[in-house]
DSSP file (Angstrom, degrees, kcal/mol; ACC not computed):
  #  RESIDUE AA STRUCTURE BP1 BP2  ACC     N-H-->O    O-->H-N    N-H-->O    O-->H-N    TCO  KAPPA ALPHA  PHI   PSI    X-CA   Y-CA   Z-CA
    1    1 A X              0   0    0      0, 0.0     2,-0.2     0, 0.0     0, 0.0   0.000 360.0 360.0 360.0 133.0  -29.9  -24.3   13.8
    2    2 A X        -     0   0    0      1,-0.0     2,-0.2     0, 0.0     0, 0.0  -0.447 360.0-136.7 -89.6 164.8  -26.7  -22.9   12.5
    3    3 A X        -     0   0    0     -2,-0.2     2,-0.5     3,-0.0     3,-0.1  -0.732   5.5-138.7-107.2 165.0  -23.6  -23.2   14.1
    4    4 A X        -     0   0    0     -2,-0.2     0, 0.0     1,-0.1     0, 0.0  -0.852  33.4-100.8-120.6 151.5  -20.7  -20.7   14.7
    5    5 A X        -     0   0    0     -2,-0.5     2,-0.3     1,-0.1    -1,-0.1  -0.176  31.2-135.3 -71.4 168.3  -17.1  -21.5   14.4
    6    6 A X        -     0   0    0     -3,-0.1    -1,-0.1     1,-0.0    -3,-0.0  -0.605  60.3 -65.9-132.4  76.0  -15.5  -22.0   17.7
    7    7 A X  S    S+     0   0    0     -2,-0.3     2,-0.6     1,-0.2    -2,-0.0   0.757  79.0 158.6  81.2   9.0  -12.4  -20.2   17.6
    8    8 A X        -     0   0    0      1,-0.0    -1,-0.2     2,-0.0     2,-0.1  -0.706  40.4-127.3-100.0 129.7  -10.6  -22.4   14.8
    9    9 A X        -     0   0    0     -2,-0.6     2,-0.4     1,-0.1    -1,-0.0  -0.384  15.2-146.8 -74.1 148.6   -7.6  -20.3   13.1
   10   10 A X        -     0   0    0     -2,-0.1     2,-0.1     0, 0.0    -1,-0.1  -0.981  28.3-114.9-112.0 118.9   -8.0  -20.3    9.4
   11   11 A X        -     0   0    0     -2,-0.4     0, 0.0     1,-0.1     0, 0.0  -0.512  32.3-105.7 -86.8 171.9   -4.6  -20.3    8.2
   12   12 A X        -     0   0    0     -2,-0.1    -1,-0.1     1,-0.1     3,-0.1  -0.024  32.7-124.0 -65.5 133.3   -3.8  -17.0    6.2
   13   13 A X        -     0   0    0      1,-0.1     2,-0.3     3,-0.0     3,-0.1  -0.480  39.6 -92.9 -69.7 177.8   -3.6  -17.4    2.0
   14   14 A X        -     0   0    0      1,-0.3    -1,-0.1     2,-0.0     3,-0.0  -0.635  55.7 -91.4 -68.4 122.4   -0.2  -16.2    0.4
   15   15 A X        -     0   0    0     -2,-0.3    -1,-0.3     1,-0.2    65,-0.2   0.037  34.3-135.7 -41.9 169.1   -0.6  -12.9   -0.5
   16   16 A X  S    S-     0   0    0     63,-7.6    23,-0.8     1,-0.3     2,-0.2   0.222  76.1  -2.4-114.2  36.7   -1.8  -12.7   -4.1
   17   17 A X  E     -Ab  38  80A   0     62,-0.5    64,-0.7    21,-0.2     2,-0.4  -0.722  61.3-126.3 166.5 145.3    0.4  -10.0   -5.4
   18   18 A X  E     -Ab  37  81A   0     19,-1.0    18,-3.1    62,-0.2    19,-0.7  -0.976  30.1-179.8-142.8 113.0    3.4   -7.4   -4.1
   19   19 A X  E     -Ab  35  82A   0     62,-3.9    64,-1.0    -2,-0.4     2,-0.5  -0.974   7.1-162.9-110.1 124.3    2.7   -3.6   -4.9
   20   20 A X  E     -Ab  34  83A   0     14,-3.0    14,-0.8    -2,-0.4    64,-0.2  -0.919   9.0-150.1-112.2 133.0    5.2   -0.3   -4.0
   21   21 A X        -     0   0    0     62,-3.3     2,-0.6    -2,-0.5    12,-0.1  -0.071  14.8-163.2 -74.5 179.6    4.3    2.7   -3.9
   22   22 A X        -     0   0    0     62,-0.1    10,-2.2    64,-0.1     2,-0.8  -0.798  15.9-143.9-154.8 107.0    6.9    5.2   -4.8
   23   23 A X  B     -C   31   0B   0     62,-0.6     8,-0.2    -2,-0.6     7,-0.1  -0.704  17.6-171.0 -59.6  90.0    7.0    8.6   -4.2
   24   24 A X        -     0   0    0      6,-4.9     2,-0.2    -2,-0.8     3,-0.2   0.308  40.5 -99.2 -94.2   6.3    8.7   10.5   -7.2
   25   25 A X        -     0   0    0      5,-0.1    -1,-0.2     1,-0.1     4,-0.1  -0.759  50.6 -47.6 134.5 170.8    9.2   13.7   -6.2
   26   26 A X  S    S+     0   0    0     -2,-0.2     2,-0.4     2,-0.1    -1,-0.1   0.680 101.3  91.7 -56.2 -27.7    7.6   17.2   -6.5
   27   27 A X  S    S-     0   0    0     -3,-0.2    -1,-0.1     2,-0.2    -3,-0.1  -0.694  87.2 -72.4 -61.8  95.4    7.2   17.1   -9.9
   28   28 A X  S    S+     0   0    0     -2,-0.4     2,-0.2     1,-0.1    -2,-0.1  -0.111 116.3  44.5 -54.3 132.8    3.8   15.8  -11.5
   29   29 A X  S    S-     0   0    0     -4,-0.1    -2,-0.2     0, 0.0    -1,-0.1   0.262  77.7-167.6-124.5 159.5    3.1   13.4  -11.5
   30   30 A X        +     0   0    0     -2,-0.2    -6,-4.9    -4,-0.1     2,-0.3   0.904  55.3  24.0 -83.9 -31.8    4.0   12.5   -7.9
   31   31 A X  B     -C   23   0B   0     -8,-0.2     2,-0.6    20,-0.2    -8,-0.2  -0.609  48.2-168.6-133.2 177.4    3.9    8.7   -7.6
   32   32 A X        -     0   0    0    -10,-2.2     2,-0.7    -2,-0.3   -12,-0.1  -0.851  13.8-132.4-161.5 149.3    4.1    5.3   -8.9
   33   33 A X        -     0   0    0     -2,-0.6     2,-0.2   -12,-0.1   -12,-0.2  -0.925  13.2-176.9-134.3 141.5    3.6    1.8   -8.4
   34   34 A X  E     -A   20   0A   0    -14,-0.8   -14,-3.0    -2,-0.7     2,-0.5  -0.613   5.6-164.6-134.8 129.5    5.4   -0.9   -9.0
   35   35 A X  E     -A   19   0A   0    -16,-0.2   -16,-0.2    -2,-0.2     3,-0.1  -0.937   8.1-169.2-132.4 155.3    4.6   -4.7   -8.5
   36   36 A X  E    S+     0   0A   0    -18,-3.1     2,-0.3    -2,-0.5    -1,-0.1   0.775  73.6   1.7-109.7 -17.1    7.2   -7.6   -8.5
   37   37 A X  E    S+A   18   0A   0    -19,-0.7   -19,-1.0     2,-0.1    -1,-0.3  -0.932  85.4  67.1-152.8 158.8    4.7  -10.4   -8.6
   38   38 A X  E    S-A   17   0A   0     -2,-0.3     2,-0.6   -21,-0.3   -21,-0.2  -0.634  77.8 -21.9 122.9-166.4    1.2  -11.2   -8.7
   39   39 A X    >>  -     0   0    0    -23,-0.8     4,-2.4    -2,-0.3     3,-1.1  -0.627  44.5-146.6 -68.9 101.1   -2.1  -11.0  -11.2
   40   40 A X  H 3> S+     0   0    0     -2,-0.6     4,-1.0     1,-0.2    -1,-0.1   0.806  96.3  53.0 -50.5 -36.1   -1.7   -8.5  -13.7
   41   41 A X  H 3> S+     0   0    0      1,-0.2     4,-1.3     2,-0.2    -1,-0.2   0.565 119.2  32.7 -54.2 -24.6   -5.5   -7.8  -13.6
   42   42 A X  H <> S+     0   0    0     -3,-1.1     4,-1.5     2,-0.2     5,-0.2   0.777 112.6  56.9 -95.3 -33.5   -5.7   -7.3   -9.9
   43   43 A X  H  X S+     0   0    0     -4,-2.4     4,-2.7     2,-0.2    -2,-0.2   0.853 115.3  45.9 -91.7 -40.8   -2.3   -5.8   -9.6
   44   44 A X  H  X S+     0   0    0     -4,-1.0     4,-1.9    -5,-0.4     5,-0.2   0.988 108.3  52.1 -33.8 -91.7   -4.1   -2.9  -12.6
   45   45 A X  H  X S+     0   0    0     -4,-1.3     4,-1.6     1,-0.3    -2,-0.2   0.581 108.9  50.3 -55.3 -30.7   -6.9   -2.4  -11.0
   46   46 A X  H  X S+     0   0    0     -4,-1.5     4,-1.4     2,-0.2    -1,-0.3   0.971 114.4  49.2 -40.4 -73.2   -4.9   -1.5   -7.7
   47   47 A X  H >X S+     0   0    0     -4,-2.7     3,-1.0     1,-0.3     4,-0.6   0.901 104.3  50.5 -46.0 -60.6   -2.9    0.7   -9.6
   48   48 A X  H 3X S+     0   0    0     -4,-1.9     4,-1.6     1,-0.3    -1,-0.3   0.985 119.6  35.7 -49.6 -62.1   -5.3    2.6  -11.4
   49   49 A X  H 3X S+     0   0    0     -4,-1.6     4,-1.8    -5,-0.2    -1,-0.3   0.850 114.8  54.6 -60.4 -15.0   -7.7    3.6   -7.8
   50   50 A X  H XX S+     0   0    0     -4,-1.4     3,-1.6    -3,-1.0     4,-0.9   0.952 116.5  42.5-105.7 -70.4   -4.3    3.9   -5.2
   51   51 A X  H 3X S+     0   0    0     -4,-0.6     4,-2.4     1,-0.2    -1,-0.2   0.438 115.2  50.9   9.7 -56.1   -3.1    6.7   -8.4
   52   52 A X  H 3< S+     0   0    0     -4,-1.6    -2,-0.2     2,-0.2    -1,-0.2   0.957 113.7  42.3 -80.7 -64.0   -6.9    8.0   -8.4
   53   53 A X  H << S+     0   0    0     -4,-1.8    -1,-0.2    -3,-1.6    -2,-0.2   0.853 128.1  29.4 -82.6 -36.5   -6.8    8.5   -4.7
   54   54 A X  H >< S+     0   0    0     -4,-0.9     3,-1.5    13,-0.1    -1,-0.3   0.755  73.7 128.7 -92.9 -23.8   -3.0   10.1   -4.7
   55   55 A X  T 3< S+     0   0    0     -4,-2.4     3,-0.1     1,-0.3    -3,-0.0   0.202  84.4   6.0 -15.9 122.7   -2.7   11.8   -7.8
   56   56 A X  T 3  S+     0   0    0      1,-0.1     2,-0.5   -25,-0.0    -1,-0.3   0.695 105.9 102.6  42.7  28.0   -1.3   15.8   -6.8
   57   57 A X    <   -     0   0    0     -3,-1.5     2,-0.2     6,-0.1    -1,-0.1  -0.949  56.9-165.2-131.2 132.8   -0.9   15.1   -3.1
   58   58 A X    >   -     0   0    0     -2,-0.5     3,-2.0     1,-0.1     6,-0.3  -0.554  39.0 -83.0-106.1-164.7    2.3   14.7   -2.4
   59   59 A X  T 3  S+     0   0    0      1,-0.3    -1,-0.1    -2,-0.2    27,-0.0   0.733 125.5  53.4 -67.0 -12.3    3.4   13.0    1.3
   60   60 A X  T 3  S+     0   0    0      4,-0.1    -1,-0.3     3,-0.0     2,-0.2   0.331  81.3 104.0 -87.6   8.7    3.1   16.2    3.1
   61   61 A X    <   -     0   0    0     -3,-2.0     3,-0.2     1,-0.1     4,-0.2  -0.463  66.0-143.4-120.9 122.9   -0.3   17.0    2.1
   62   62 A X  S >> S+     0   0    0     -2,-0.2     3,-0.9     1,-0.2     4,-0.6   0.790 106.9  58.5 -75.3 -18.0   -2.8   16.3    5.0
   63   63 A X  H 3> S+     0   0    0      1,-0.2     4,-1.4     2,-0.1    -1,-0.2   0.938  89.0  68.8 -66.6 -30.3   -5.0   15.2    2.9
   64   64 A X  H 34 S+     0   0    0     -6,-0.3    -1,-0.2    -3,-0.2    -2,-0.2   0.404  99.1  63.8 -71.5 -15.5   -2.4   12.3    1.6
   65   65 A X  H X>>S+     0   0    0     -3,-0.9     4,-3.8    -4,-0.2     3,-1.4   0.927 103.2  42.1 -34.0-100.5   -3.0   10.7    5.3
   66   66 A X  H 3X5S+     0   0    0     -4,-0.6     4,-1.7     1,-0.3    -2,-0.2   0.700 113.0  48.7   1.1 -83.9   -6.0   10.1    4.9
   67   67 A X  H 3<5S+     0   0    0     -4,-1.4     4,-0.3     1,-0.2    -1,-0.3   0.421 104.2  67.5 -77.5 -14.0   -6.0    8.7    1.1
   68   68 A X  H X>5S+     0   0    0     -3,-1.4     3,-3.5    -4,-0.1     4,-2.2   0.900  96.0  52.8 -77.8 -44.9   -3.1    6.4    2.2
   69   69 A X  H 3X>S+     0   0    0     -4,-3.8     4,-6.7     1,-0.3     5,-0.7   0.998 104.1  51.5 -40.7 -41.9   -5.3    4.6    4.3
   70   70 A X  H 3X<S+     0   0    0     -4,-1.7     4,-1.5    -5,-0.7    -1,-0.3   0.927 109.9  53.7 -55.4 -12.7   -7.8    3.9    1.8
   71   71 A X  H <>5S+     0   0    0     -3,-3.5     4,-2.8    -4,-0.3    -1,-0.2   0.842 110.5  47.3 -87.0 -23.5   -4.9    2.7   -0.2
   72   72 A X  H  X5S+     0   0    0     -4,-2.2     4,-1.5     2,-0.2    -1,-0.2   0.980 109.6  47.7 -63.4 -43.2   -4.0    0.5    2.4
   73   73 A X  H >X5S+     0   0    0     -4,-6.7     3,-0.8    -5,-0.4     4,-0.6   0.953 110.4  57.0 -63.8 -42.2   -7.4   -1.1    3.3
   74   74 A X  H >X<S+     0   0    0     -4,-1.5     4,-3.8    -5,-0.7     3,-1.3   0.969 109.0  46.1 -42.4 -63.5   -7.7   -1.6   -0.5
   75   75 A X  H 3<>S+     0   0    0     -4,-2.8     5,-2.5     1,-0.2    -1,-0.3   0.854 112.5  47.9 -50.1 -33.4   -4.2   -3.7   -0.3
   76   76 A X  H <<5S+     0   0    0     -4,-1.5    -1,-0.2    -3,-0.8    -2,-0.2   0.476 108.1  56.6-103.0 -19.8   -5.3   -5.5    2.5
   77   77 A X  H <<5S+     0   0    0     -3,-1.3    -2,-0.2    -4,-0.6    -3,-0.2   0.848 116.7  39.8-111.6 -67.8   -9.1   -6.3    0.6
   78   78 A X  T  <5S-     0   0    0     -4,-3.8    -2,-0.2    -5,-0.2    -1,-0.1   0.429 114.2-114.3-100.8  40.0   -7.2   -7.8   -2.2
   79   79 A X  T   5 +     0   0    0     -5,-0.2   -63,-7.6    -4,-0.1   -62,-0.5   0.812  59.4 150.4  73.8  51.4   -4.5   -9.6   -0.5
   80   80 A X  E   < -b   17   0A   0     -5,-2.5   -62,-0.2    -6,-0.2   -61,-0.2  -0.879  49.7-128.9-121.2 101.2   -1.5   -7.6   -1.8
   81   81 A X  E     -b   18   0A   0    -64,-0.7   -62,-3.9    -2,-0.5     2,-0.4  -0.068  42.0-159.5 -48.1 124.1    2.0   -7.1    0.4
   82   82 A X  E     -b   19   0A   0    -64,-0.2     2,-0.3   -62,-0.1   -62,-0.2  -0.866  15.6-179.3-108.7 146.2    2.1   -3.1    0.1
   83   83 A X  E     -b   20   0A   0    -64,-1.0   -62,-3.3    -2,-0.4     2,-0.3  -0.956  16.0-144.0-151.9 165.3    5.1   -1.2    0.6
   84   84 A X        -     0   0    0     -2,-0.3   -62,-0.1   -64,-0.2    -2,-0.0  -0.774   7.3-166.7-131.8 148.1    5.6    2.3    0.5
   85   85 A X        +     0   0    0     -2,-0.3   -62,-0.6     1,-0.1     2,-0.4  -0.189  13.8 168.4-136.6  34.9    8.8    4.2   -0.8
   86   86 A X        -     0   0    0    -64,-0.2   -27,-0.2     1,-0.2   -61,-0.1   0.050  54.3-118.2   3.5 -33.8    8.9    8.3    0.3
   87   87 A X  S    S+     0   0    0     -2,-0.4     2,-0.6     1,-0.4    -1,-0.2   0.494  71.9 141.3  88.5  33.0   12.1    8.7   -0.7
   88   88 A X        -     0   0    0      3,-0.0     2,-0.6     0, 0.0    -1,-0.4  -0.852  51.9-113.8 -97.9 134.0   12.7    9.5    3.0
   89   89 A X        -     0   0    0     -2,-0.6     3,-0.2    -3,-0.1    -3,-0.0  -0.683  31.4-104.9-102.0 142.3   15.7    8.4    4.7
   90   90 A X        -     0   0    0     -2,-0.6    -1,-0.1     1,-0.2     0, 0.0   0.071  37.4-102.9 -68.1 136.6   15.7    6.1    7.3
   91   91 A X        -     0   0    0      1,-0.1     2,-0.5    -3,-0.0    -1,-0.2  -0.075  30.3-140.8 -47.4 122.5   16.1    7.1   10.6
   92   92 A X        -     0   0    0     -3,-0.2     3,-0.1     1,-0.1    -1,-0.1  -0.869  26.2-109.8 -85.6 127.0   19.6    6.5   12.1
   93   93 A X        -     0   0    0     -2,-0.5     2,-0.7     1,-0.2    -1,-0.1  -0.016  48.5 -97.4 -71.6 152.1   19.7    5.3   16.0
   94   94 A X        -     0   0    0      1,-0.1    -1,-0.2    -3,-0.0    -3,-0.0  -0.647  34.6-123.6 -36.2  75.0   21.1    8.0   17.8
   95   95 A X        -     0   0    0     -2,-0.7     2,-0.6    -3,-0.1    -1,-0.1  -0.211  19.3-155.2 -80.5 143.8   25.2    8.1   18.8
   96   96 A X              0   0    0      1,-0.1    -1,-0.1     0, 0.0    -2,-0.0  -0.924 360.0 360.0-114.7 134.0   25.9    8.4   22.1
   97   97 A X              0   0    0     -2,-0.6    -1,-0.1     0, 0.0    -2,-0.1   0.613 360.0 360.0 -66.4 360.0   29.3    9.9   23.2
């Protein structure tokens, strides 16, 4: 008879690799990624499909929803700290008089 774990935390690996995406503009090609660390072969093979999926949408695109997830779940499958660049600028808190 098997058994099932009972509820014992596994702790989390290190990531294996640090990607950002970069948004470059209007101009093709739109984007690019960038790694600071990691496996060159897995940190490739990222690059090449999150490209595939964004390649001519840029962020305003509904479709470009969408095809960022997949890029996320893809980061998340091979254990790679994602970050995302937009070239939007971050929201400032509000002043109040």
């Amino acid at each position: 008879m098997m058994t099932m774990p009972t509820g014992d935390t596994v702790a989390p690996e290190p990531p294996r690799g640090h990607v950002r995406v970069v948004y470059l503009g209007p101009v093709a090609p739109h984007w690019e990624v960038e790694s600071e660390f990691g496996d060159r072969a897995v940190i490739e093979g990222f690059r090449e499909r999150a490209l595939a999926r964004l390649v001519l949408l840029p962020p305003h695109d509904p479709q470009f929803r969408r095809n960022r997830e997949r890029v996320v779940r893809d980061a998340e499958r091979e254990n790679l700290m994602l970050e995302w660049d937009l070239g939007l600028p971050e929201e400032e808190p509000a002043a109040h008089p």
